[in-house]
C-alpha positions as CSV (number, residue, x, y, z in Angstrom):
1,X,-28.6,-2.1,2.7
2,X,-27.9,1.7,2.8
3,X,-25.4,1.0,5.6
4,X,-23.5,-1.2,3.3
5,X,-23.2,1.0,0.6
6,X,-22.5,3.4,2.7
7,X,-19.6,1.3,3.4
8,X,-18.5,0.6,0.1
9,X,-18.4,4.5,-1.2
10,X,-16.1,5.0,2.0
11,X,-13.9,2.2,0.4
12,X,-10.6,3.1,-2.2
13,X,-11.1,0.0,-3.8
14,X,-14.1,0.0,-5.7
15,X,-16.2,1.2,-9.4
16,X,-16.0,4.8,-9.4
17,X,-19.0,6.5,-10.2
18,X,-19.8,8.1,-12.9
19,X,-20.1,11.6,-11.9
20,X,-16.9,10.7,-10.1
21,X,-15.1,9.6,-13.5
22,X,-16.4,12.8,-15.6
23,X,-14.1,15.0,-13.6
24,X,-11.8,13.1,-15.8
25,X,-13.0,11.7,-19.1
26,X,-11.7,8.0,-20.1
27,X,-10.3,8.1,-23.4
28,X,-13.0,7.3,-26.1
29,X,-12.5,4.0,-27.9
30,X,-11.2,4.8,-31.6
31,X,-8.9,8.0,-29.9
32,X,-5.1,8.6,-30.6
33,X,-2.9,8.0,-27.9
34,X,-2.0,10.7,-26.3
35,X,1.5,11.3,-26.5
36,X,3.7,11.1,-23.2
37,X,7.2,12.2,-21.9
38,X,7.7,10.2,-18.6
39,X,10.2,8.8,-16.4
40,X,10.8,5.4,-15.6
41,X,11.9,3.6,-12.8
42,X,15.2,2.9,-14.5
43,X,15.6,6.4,-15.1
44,X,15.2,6.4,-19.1
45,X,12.0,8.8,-20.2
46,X,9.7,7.3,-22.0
47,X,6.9,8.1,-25.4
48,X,4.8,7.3,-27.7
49,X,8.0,6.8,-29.7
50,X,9.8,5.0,-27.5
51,X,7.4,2.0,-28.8
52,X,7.0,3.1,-32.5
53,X,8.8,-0.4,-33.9
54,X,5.6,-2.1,-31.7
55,X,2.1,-2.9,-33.9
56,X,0.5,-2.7,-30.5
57,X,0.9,-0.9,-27.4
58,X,-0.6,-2.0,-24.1
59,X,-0.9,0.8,-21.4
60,X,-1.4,0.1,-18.0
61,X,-2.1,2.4,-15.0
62,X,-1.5,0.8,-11.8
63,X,0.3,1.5,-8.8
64,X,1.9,0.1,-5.9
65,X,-0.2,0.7,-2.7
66,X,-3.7,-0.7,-4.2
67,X,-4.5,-4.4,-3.0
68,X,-5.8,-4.6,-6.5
69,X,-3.1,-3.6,-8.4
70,X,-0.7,-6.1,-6.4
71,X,-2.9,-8.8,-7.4
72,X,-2.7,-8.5,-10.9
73,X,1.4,-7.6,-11.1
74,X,2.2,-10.9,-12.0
75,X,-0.6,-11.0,-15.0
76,X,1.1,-8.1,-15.8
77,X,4.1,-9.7,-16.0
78,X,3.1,-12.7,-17.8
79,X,1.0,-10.8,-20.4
80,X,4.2,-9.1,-21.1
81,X,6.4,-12.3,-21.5
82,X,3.6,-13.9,-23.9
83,X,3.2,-11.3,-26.1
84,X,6.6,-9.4,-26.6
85,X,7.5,-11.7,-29.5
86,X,4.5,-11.4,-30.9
87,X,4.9,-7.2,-31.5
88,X,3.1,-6.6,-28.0
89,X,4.7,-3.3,-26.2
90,X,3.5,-3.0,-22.4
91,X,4.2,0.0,-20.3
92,X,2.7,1.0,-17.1
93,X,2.1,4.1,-15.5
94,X,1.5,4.8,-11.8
95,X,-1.2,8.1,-11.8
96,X,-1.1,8.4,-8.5
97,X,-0.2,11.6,-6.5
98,X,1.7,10.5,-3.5
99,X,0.6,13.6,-1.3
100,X,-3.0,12.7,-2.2
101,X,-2.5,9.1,0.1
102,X,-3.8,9.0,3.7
103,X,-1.4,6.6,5.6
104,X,-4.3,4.6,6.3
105,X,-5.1,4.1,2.8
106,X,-2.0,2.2,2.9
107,X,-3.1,-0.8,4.7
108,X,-2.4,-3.5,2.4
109,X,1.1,-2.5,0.9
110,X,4.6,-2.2,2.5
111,X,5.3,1.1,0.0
112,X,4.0,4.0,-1.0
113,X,3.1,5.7,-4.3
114,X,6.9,7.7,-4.7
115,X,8.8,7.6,-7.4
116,X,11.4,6.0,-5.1
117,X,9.1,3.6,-3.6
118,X,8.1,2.5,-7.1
119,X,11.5,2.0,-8.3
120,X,11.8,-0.6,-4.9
121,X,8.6,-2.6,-5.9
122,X,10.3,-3.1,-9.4
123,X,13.3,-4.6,-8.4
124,X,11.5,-6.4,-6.0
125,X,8.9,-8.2,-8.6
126,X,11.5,-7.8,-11.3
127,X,9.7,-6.4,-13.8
128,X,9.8,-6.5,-16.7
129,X,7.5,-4.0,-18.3
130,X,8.8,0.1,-18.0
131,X,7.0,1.5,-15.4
132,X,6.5,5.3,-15.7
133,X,5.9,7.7,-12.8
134,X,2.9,10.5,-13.5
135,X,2.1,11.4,-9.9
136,X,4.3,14.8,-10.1
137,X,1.8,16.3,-12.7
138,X,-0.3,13.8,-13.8
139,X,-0.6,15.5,-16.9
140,X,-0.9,12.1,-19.2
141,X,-3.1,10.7,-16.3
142,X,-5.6,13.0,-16.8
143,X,-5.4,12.8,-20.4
144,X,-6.0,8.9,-20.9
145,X,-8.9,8.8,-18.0
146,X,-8.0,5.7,-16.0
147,X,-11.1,4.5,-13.7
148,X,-8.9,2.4,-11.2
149,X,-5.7,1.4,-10.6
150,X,-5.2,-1.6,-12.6
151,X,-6.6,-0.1,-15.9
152,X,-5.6,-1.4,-19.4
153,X,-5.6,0.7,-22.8
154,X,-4.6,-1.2,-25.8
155,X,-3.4,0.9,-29.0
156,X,-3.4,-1.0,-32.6
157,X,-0.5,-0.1,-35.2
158,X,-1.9,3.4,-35.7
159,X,-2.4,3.8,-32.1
160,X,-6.2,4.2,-32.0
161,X,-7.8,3.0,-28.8
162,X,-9.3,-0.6,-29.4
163,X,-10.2,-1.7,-25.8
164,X,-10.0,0.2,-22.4
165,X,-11.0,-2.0,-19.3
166,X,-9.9,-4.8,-17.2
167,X,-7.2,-7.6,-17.5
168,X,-9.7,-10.6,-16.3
169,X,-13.1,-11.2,-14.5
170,X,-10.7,-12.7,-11.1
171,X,-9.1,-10.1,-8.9
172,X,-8.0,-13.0,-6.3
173,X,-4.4,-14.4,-7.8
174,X,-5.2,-17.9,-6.0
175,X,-8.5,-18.2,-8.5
176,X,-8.9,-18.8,-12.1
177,X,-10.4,-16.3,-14.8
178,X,-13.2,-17.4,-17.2
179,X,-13.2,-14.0,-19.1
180,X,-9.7,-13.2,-20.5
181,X,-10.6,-9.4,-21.4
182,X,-7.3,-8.1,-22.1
183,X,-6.0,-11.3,-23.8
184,X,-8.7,-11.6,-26.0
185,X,-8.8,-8.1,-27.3
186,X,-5.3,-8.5,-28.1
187,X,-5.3,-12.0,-29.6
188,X,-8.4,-10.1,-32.0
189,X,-6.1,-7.1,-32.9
190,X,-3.2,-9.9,-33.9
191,X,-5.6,-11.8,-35.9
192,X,-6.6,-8.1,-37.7
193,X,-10.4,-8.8,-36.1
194,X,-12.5,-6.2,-34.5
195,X,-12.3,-6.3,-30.4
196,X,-15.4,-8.4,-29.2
197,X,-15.8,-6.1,-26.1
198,X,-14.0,-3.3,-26.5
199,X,-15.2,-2.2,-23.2
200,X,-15.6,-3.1,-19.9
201,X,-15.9,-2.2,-16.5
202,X,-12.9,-1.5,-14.0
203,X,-12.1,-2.3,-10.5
204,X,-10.0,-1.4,-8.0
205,X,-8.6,1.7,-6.2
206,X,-9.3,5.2,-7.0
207,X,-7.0,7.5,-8.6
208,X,-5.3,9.7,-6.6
209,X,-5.8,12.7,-8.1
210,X,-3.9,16.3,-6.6
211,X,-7.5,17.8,-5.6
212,X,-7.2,15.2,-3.0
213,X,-4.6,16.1,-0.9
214,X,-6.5,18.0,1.3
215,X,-8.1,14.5,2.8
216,X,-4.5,13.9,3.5
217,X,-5.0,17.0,5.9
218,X,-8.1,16.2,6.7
219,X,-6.8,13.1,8.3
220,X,-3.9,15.0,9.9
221,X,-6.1,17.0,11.7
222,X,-8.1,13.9,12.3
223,X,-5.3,11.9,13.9
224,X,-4.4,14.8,16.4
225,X,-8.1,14.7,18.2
226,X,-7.5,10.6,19.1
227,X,-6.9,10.6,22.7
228,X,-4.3,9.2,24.4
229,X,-3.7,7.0,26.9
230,X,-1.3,5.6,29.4
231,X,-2.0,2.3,31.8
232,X,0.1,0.9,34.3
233,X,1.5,-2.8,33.9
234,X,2.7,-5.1,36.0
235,X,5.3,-7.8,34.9
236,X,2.4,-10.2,35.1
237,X,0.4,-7.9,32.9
238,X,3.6,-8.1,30.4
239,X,3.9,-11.8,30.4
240,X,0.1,-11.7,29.4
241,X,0.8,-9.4,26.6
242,X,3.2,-11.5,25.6
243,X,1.0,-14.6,25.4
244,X,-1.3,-12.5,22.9
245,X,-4.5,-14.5,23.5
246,X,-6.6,-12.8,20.7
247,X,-6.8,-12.9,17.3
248,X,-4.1,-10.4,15.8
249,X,-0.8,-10.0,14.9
250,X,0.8,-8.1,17.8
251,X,3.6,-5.5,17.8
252,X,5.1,-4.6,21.3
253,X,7.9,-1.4,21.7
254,X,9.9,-0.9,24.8
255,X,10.7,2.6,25.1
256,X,11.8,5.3,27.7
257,X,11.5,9.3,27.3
258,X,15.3,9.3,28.2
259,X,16.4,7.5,25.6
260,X,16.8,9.3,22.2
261,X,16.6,6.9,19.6
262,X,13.7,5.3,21.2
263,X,12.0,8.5,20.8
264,X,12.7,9.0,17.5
265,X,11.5,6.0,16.0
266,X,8.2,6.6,17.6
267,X,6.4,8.5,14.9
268,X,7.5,5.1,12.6
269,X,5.5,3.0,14.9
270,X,2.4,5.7,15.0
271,X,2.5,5.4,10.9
272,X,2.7,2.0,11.2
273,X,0.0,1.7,13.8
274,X,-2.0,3.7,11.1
275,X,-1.6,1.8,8.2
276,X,-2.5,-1.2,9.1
277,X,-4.5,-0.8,12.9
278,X,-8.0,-1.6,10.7
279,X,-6.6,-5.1,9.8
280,X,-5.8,-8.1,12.3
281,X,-2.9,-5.8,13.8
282,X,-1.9,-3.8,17.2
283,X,0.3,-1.9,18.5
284,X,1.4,-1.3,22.1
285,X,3.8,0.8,23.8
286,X,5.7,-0.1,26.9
287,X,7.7,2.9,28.5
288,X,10.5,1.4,30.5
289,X,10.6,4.9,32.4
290,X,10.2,4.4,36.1
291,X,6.5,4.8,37.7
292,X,6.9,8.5,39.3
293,X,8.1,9.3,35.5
294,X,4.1,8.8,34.3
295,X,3.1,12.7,33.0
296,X,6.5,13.1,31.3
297,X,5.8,9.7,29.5
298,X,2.0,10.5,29.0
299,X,3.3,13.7,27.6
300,X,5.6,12.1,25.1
301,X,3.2,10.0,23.5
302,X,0.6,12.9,23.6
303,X,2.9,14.7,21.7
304,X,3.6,11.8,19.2
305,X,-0.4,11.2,18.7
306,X,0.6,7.6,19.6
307,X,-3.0,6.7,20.0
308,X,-2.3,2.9,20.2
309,X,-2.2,1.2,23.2
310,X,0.2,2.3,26.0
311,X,1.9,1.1,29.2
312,X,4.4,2.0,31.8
313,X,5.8,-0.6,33.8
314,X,4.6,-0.7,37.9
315,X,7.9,-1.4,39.3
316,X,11.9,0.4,39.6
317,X,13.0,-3.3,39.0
318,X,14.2,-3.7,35.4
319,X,15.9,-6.8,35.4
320,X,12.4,-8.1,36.4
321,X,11.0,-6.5,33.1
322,X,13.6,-7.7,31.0
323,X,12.4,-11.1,31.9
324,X,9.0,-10.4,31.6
325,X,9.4,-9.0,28.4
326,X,11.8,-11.6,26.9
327,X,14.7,-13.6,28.4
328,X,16.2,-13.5,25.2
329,X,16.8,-9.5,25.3
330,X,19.7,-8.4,27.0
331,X,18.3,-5.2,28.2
332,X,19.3,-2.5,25.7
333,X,16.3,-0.2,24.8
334,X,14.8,0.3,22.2
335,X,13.8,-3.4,22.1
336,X,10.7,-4.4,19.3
337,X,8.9,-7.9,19.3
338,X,6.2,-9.3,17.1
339,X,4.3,-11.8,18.4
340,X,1.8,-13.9,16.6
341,X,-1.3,-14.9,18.4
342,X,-0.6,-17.8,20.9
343,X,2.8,-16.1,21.7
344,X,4.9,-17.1,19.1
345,X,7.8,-14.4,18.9
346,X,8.2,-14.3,15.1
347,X,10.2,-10.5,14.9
348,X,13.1,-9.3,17.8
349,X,15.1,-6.5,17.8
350,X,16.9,-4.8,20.1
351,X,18.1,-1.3,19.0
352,X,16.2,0.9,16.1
353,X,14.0,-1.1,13.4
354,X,14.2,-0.3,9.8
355,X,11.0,1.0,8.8
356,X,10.9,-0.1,5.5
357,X,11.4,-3.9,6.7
358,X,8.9,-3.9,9.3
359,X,6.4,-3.6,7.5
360,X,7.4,-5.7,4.9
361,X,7.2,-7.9,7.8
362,X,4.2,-6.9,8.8
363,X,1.7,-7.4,5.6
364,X,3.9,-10.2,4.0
365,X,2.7,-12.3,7.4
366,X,-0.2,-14.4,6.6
367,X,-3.0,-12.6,9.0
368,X,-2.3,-9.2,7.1
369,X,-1.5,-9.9,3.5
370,X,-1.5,-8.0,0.3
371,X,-5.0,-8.9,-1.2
372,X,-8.8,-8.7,-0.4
């Protein structure tokens, strides 16, 4: 039992404690909003006036990275198409500092915390709500006291705070609420009636507040100690790869130390790895280099920190490789498959990967995903 919560204290997603939540006080129930001047991912700057023609302001502080917060975007949404004719004003605000984020914190998200990466989710979910960044100074972050990322504060006319908590009892899009916490508050404030529960409990991922960029360095230092490794493979060992026997989605790059862009790339594919190597995902490195080449390519990838799996072909015969690998390929290096378990090749490319796409790819496939 202590192991367990052991576990879940280690996790981003989760109640924060209350000693935790001290360090920055939630904004009392019956408290003025505090007034804000932030940017928005349209580029407009936003305040308290901006919504002054509004009898009631919803605030929400949510992000893009946490699992959470993805879940509820498109009850954010919704809320905000049900209740804009009715004098409902929704804005949400993403608290997070981006330099506070350990790469594997981002293992169920595609983006990252920016103000750029934010301004990609938006267009991408279309919303239609302003979305404010605070992660440069967190200044109005700090002042309202969000517990979690999703986190709702709803304002009446003379914006005192009338409920702070949680949008619904049901992270899990795919299930159905029974407690309607946000709606109900605000269907009480339209109907001029006190909020039932004015409080409640939050969940979801922490805020990342500036103090914790150190674990970001922590991490760094972290990630250099992995060791790494280098195997030889034959082509028969490569046709095995290939037909991915286990359980996870399976990411295969074939590399060589002469080629430039291959080794540039590399560091994409050790974030990559990072993000999202605690989840049904691997990642494995086949150097194309010829066998006598095996400390210069051990090297590389020591320098890297690509502490994935690794290979270097057994055999000067290339052509045989290029068959091994995929008959489809014409040869061309770098070359970048994703193969589902079983062997289906669902991802090729031969040539440099954008980033951003793969791993779009990557947690928008149904063994990853976006939610708990």
């Amino acid at each position: 039992m202590l192991r367990l919560f052991a576990v879940l204290l280690a996790c981003c997603c989760l109640t924060i404690s209350v000693e935790a939540a001290d360090e920055h006080p939630t904004l009392p129930i019956g408290a003025l909003a505090p007034d804000f001047s932030l940017k928005g991912v349209d580029g407009k700057t936003y305040s308290l006036a901006s919504f002054k023609t509004k009898p009631i302001l919803v605030v929400v502080f949510t992000c893009n990275h946490c699992p959470t917060a993805q879940a509820y975007e498109d009850r954010i949404i919704q809320l905000t198409k049900d209740y804009a004719s009715r004098g409902v004003a929704l804005v949400a605000i993403s608290p997070n500092d981006p330099k506070a984020i350990r790469t594997n914190e981002l293992d169920y998200t595609d983006l990252s915390d920016t103000y750029a990466d934010m301004q990609v989710r938006a267009a991408r979910k279309n919303f239609n709500f302003p979305y404010l960044y605070d992660g440069a100074t967190q200044v109005t972050s700090r002042a309202y006291g969000p517990i979690a990322t999703p986190h709702v504060f709803i304002f009446d006319k003379d914006r005192k705070l009338r409920f702070s908590g949680r949008i619904d009892n049901v992270e899990k899009p795919s299930k159905t609420p029974t407690i309607q916490d946000t709606r109900n508050a605000l269907e009480a404030l339209l109907m001029n009636k006190p909020v039932e529960t004015p409080t409640t409990k939050v969940f979801g991922c922490s805020i990342k507040w500036a103090e914790k960029e150190d674990w970001l360095e922590k991490a760094k230092a972290d990630w250099a100690k992995e060791p790494v490794d280098l195997k030889m493979i034959s082509n028969d060992g490569i046709k095995r790869l290939l037909k991915n026997d286990g359980q996870k989605l399976r990411l295969i790059n074939v590399w060589a130390t002469w080629c430039g862009p291959c080794v540039s790339e590399l560091p994409e594919f050790v974030t990559i790895n990072r993000m999202y190597r605690k989840r049904d995902f691997e990642f494995i490195t086949i150097s194309a280099d010829d066998p006598a080449k095996k400390d210069k390519v051990l090297k590389t990838l020591q320098q890297l920190q690509a502490s994935g799996s690794n290979y270097l072909i057994d055999t000067d015969d290339k052509y045989q490789m290029i068959e091994a690998i995929d008959p489809n390929w014409q040869g061309a290096l770098p070359y970048t498959i994703l193969i589902e378990p079983g062997g289906k090749i669902v991802y090729a490319k031969q040539g440099t990967i954008d980033p951003a796409a793969m791993k779009t790819i990557i947690i928008d496939h149904p063994l990853i995903g976006r939610y708990f």
